[in-house]
DOLUM-645951 format. One record per residue (C-alpha): residue number from 0; y, x, z; residue in one letter. Coordinates in Angstrom, 1 decimal, decimal comma, padded with zeros to 4 digits. Example, Ala and Ser with C-alpha at 12.3 -4.5 7.8 and 13.67 -1.06 7.14 Angstrom:
<pts>
+-----+--------+--------+--------+------+
| seq |     py |     px |     pz | type |
+-----+--------+--------+--------+------+
|   0 | -004,5 |  012,3 |  007,8 |    a |
|   1 | -001,1 |  013,7 |  007,1 |    s |
+-----+--------+--------+--------+------+
</pts>
This chain:
<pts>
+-----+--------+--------+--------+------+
| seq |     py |     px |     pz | type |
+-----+--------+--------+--------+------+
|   0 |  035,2 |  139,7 |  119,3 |    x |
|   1 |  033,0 |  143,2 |  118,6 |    x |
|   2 |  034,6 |  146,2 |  119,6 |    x |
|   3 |  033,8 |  149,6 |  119,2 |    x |
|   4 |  034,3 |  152,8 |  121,3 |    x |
|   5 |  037,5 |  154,3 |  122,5 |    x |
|   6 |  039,7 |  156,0 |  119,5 |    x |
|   7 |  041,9 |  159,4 |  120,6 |    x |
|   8 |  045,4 |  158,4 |  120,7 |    x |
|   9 |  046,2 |  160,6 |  117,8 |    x |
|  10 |  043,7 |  158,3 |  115,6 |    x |
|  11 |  045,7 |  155,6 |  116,0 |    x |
|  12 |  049,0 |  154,5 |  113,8 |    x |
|  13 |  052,7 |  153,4 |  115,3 |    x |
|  14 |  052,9 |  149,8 |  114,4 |    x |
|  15 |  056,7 |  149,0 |  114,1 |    x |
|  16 |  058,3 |  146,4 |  116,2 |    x |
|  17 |  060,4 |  143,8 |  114,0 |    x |
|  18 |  063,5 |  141,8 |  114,5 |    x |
|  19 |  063,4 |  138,3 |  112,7 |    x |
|  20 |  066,5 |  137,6 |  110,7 |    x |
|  21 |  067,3 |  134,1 |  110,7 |    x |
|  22 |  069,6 |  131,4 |  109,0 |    x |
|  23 |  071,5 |  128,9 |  110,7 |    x |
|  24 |  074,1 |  126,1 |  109,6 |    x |
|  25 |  077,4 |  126,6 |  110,8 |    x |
|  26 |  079,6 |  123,1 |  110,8 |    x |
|  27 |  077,6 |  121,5 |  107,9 |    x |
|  28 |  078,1 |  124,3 |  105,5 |    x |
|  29 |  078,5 |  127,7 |  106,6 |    x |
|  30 |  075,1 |  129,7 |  106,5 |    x |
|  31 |  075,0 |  132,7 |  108,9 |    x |
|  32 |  072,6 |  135,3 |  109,6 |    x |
|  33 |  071,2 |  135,2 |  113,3 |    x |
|  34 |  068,6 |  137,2 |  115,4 |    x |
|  35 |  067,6 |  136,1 |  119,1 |    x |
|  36 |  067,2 |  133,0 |  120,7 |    x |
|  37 |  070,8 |  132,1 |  121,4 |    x |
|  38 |  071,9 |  130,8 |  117,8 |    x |
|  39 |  069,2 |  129,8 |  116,7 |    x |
|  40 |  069,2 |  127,4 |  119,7 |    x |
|  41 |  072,8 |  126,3 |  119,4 |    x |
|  42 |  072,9 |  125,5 |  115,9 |    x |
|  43 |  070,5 |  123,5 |  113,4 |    x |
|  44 |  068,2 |  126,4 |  112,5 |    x |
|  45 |  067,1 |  126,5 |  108,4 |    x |
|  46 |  064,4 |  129,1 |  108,7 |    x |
|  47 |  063,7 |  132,8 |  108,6 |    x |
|  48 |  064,2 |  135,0 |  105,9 |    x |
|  49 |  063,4 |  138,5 |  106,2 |    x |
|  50 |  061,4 |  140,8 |  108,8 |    x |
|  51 |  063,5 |  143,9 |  109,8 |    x |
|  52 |  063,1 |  146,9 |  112,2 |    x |
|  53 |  064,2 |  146,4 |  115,6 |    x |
|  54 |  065,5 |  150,2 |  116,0 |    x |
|  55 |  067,1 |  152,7 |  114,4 |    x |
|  56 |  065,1 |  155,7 |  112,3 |    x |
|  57 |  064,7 |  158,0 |  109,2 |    x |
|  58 |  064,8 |  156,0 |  106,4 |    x |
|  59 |  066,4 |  153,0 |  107,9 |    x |
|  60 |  070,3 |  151,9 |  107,4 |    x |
|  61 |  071,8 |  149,2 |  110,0 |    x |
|  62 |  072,6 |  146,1 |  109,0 |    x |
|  63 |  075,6 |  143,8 |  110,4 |    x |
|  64 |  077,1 |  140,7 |  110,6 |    x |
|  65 |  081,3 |  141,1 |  109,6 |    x |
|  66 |  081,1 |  144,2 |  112,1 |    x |
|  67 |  080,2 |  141,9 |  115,0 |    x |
|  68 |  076,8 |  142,2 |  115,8 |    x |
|  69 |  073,8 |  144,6 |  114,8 |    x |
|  70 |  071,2 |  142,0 |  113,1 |    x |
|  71 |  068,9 |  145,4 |  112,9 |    x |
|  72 |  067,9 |  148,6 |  110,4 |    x |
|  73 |  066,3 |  147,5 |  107,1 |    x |
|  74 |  064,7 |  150,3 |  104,7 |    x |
|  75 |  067,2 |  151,9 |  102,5 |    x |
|  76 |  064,3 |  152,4 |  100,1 |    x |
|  77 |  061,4 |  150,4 |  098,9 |    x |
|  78 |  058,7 |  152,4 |  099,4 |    x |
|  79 |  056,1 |  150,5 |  101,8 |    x |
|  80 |  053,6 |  147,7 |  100,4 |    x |
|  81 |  055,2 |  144,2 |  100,8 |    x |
|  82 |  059,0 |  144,9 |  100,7 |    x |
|  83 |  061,8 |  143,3 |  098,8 |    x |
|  84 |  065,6 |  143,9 |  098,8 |    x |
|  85 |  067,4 |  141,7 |  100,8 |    x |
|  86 |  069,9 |  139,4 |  099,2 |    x |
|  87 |  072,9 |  138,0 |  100,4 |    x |
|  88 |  074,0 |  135,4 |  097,9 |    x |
|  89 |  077,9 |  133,7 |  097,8 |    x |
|  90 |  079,1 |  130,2 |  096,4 |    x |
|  91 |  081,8 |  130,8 |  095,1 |    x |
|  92 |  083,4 |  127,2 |  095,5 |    x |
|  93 |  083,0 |  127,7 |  099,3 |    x |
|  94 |  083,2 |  131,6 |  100,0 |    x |
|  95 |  079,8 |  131,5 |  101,9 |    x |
|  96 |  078,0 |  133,7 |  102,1 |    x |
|  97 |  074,3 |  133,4 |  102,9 |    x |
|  98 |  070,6 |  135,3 |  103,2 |    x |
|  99 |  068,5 |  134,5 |  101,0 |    x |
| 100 |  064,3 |  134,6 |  100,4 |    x |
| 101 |  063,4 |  136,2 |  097,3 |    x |
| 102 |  061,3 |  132,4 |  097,0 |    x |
| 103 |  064,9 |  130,6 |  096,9 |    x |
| 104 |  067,3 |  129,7 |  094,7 |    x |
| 105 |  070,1 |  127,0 |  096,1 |    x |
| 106 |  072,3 |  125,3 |  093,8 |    x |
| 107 |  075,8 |  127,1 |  093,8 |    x |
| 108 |  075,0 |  130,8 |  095,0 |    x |
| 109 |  074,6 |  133,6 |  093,3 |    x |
| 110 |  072,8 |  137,0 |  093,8 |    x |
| 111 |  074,6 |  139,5 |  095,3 |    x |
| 112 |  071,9 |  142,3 |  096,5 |    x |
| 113 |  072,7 |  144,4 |  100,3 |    x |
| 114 |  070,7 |  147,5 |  098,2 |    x |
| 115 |  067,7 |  147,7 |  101,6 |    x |
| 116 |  064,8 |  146,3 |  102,3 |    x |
| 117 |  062,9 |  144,1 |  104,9 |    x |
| 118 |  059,2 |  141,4 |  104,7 |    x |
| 119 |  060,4 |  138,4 |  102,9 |    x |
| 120 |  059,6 |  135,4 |  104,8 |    x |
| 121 |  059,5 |  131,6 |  103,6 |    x |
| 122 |  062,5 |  130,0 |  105,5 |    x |
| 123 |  060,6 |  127,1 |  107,0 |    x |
| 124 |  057,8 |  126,2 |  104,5 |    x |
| 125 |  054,6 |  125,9 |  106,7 |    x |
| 126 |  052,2 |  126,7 |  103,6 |    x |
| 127 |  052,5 |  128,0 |  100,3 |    x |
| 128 |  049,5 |  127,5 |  098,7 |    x |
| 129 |  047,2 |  129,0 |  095,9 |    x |
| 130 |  044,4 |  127,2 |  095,2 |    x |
| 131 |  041,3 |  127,7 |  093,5 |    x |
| 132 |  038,0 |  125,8 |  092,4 |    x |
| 133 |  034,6 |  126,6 |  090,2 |    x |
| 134 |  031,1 |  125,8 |  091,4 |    x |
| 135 |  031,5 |  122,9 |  093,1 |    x |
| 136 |  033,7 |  124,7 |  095,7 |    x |
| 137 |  037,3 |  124,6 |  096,1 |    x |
| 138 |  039,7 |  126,8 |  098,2 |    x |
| 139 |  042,8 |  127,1 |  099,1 |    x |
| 140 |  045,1 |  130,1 |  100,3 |    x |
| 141 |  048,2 |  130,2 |  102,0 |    x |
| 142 |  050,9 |  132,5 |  101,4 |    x |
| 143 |  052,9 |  131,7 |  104,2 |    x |
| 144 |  050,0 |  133,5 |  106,4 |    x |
| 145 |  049,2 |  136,6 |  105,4 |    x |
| 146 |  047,2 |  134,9 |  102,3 |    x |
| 147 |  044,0 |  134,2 |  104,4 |    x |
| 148 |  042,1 |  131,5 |  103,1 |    x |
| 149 |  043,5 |  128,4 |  104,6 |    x |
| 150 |  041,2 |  125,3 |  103,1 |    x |
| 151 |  037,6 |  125,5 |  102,1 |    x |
| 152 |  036,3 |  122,1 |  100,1 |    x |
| 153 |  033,0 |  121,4 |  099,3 |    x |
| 154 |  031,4 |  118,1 |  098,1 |    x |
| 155 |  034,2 |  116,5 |  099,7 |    x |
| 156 |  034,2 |  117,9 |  103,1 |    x |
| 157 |  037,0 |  120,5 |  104,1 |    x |
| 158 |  035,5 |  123,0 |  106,5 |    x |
| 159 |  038,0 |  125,2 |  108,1 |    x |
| 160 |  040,4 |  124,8 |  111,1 |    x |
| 161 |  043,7 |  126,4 |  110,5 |    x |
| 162 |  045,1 |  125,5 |  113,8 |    x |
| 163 |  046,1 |  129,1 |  114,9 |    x |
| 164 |  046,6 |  132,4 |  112,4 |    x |
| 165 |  044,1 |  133,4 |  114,9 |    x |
| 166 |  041,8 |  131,3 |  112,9 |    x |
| 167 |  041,4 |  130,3 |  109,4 |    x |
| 168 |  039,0 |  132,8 |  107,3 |    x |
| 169 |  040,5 |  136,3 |  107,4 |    x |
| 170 |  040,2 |  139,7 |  108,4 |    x |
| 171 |  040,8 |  141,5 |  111,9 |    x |
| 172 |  040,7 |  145,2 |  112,9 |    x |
| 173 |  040,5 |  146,4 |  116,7 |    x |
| 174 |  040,9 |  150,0 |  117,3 |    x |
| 175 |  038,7 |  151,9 |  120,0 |    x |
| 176 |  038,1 |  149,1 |  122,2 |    x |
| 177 |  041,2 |  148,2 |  122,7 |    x |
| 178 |  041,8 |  144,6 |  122,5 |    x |
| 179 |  046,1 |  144,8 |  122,7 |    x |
| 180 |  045,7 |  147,5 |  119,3 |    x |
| 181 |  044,6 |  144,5 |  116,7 |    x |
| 182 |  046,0 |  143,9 |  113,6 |    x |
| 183 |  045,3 |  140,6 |  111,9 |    x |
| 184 |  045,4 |  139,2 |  109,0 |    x |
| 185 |  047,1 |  136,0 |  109,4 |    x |
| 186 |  049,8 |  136,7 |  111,4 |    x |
| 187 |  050,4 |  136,4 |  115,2 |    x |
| 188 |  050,0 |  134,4 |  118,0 |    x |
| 189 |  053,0 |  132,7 |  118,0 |    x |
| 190 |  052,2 |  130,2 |  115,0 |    x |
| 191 |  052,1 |  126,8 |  113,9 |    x |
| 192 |  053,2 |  125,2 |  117,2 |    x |
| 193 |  056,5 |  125,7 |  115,8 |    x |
| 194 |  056,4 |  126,4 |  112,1 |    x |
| 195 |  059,2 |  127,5 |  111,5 |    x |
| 196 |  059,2 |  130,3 |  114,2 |    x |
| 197 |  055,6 |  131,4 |  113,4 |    x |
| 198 |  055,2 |  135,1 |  112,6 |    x |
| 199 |  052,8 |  135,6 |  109,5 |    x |
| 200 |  051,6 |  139,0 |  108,1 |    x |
| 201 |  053,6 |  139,7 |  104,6 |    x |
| 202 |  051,5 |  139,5 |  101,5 |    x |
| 203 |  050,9 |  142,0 |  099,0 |    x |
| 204 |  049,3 |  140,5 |  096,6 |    x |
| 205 |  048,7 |  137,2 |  095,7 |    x |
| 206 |  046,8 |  135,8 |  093,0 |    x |
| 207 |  043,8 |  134,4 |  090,9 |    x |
| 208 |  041,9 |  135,7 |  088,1 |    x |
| 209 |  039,5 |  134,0 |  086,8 |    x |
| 210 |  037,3 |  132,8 |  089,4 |    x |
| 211 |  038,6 |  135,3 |  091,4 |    x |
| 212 |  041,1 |  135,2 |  094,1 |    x |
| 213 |  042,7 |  138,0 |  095,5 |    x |
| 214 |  044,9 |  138,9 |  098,4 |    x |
| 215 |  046,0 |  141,7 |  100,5 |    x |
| 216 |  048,7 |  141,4 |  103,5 |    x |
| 217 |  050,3 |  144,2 |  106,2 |    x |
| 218 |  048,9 |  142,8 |  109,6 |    x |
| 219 |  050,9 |  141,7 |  112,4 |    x |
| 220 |  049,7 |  142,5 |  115,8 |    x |
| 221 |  048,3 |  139,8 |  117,2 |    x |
| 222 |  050,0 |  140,3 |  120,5 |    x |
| 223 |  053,3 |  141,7 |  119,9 |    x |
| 224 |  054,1 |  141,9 |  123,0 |    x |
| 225 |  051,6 |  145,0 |  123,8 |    x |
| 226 |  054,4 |  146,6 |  122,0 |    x |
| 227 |  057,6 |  145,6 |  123,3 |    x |
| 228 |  057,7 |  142,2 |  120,1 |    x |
| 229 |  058,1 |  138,8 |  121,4 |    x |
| 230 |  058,8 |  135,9 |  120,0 |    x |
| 231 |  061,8 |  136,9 |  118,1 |    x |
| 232 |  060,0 |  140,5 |  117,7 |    x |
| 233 |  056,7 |  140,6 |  115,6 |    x |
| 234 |  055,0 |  143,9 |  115,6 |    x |
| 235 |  053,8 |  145,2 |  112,5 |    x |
| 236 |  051,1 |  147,8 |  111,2 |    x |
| 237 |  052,7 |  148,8 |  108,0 |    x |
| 238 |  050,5 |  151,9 |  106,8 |    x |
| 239 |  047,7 |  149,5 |  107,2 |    x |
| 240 |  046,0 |  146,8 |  104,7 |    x |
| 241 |  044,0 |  143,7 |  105,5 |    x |
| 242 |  042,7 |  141,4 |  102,6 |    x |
| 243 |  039,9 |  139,9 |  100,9 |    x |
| 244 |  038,9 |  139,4 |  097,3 |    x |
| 245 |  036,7 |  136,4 |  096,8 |    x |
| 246 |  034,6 |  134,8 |  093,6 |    x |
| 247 |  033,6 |  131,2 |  093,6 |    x |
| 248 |  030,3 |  130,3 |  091,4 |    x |
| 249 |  029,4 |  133,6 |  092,3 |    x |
| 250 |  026,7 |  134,7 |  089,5 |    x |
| 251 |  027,3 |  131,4 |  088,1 |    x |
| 252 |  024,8 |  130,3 |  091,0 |    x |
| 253 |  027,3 |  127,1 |  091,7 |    x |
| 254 |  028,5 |  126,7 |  095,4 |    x |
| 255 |  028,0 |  129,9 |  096,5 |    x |
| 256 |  030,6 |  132,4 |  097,0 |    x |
| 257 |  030,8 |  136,3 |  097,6 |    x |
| 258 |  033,5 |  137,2 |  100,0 |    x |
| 259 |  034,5 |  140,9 |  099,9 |    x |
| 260 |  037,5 |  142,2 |  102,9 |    x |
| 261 |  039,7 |  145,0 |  101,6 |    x |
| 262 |  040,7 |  147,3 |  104,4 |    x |
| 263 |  043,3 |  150,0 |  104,0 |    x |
| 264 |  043,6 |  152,8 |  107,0 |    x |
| 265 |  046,1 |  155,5 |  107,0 |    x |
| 266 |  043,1 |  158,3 |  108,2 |    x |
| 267 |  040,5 |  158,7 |  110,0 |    x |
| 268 |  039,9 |  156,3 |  113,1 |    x |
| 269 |  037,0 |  154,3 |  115,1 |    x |
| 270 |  037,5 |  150,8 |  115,1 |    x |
| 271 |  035,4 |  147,3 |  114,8 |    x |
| 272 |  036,1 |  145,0 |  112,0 |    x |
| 273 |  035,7 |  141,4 |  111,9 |    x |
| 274 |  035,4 |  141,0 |  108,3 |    x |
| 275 |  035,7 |  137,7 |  107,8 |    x |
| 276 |  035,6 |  135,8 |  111,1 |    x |
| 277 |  035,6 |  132,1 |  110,4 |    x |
| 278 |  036,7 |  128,6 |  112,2 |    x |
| 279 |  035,5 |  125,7 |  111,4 |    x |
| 280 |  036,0 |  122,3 |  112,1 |    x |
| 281 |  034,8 |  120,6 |  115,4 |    x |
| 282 |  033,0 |  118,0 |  113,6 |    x |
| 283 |  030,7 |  120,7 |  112,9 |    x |
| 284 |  027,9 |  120,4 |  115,5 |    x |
| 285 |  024,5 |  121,8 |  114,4 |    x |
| 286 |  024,0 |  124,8 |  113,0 |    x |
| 287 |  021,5 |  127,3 |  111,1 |    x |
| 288 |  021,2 |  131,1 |  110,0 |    x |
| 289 |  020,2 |  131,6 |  106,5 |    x |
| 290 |  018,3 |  135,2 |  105,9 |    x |
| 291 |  018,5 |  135,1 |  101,6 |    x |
| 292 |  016,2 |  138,0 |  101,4 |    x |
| 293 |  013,5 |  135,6 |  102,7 |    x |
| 294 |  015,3 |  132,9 |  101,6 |    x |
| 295 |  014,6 |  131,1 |  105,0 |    x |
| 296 |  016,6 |  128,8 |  106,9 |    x |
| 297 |  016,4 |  128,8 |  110,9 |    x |
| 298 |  018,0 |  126,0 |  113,3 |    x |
| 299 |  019,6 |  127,7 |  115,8 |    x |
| 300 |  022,0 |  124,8 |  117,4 |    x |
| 301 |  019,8 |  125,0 |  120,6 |    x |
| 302 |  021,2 |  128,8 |  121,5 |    x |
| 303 |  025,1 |  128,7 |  120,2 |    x |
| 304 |  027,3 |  128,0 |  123,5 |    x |
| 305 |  029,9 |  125,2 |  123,7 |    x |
| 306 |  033,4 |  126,8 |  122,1 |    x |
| 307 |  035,5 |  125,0 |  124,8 |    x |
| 308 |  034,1 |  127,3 |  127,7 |    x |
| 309 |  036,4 |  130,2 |  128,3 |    x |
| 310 |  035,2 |  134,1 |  127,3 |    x |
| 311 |  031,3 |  132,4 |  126,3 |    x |
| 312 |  029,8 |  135,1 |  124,2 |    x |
| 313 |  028,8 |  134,3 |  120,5 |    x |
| 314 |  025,5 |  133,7 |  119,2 |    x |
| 315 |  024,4 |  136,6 |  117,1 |    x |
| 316 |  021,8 |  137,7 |  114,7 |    x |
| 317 |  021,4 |  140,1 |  111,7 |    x |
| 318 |  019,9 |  139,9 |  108,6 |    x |
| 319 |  018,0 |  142,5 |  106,8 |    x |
| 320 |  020,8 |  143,1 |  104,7 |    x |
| 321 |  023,0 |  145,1 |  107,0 |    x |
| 322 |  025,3 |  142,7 |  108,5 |    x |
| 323 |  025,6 |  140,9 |  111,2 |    x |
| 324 |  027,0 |  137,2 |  112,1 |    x |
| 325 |  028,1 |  135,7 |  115,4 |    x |
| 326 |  028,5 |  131,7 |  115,9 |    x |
| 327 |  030,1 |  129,3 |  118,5 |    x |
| 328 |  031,2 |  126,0 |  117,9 |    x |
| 329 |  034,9 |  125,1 |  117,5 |    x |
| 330 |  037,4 |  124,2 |  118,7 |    x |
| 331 |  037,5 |  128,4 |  119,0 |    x |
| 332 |  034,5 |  128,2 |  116,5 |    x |
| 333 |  033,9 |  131,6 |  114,6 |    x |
| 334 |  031,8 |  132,6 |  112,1 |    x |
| 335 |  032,5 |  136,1 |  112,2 |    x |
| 336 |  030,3 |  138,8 |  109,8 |    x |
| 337 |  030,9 |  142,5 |  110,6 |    x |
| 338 |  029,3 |  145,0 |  108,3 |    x |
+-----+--------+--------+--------+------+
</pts>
């Protein structure tokens, strides 16, 4: 991955470390809030619900569980991109009371709002997609993870390899050269070994518009625990923005698209950008660079190392446009272009 040169420590933003609010069923039919390890181990675990901070601060009011245990400090307002009030819902046949995801609604519970806020989260659904075709070229988006793009179809081949959030197509900001202070799009590196622990980024936005899809998330760390996060802890960069806004028959030119990543810093910092880095598929085994000013097409399969070696650098090269692109085969394939 590029880096750039060291940032002062004042340059650089206080990402907040999270606690993951969780449901669990209780003897068939009693849905509880949990956090940790320890409930979600001992009873059948339905998913998590909200992101919450780990600590008490300004602007932040604790939340527990009937006076028993501290399940963390939500926002008492609204204020930062990507929040929604929590909601604990009751049936009133049964007098539970449960969490619920702004995406749910189960048969016999009704809203009953806590008045603060945390990062929605999708209970266990692995992918929630928006999908998108024109030109020959379909794609596919997934909610779940930050938004990133999560399926790319073309003349009936899919390209990418979503294995990881550290893949897909997305978005990734180091700052300095720092490789432990990198937001990423997708979400974090624990993922979709597990689905239904995995930590993905919150979206902001999330939608299509004509041949246009756009999305913005608030990155996750990638490692959380730089910070302290683990895997009950994600660590998130909340006065921060990572996203992409991308048009399919771009210039009605068919299968060709124009990918544009839409970065939001809170001030003045140094930093490298991967913007997007790419994975592709392992089937994927010869490769070219395409200059379009010259409009000329170079094999280049000869010099791109073998992805299974360990810390191999990329191949690069740079076109007269500006940008720059760096290639190695999957399984860790990227395609990564850096402006």
């Amino acid at each position: 991955m590029p880096t750039g040169p060291s940032t002062p420590s004042s340059a650089v933003p206080t990402p907040t470390v999270l606690r993951t609010l969780y449901r669990v069923l209780v003897n068939g039919s009693d849905r509880m809030t949990s956090v940790g390890s320890d409930e979600r181990n001992i009873f059948p675990l339905e998913g998590q619900i909200y992101y919450v901070p780990d600590q008490p601060a300004t602007g932040r009011t604790p939340l527990n569980r009937n006076m028993e245990e501290n399940l963390g400090y939500p926002w008492s307002q609204g204020t930062l991109p990507g929040l929604d009030l929590l909601s604990e819902d009751l049936n009133s046949t049964t007098g539970d009371y449960a969490l619920m995801a702004p995406s749910e609604n189960l048969s016999g519970y009704s809203s009953n709002s806590l008045g603060v806020y945390g990062y929605p989260r999708f209970v266990n659904a692995d992918e929630i997609i928006l999908s998108l075709s024109a030109g020959g070229i379909t794609v596919e988006s997934n909610k779940v993870a930050g938004g990133v793009v999560w399926r790319w179809f073309w003349n009936g081949m899919e390209f990418e390899n979503n294995f990881a959030y550290g893949g897909e197509i997305q978005a990734a900001f180091y700052f300095g050269n720092n490789p432990n202070l990198n937001p990423t799009e997708a979400g974090d590196l624990y993922q979709r070994d597990d689905p239904i622990l995995a930590h993905g980024s919150p979206v902001v936005r999330f939608e299509n518009q004509g041949n246009n899809q756009i999305t913005r998330a608030v990155p996750l760390n990638w490692d959380p625990t730089a910070f302290g996060g683990d895997q009950d802890h994600p660590v998130i960069w909340d006065s921060l923005i990572l996203g992409k806004d991308l048009t399919l028959n771009f210039n009605n030119l068919g299968p060709v698209a124009r990918y544009t990543t839409h970065v939001v810093l809170p001030g003045q910092t140094v930093g490298s950008l991967s913007s997007p880095i790419a994975y592709l598929r392992g089937n994927f085994n010869r490769y070219w660079t395409y200059n379009a000013q010259s409009q000329q097409l170079t094999e280049v399969t000869g010099l791109v190392p073998d992805g299974c070696g360990n810390n191999l650098p990329p191949y690069a090269f740079f076109t007269d446009f500006g940008a720059s692109s760096f290639l190695t085969p999957l399984p860790h394939m990227q395609w990564v272009f850096t402006g």
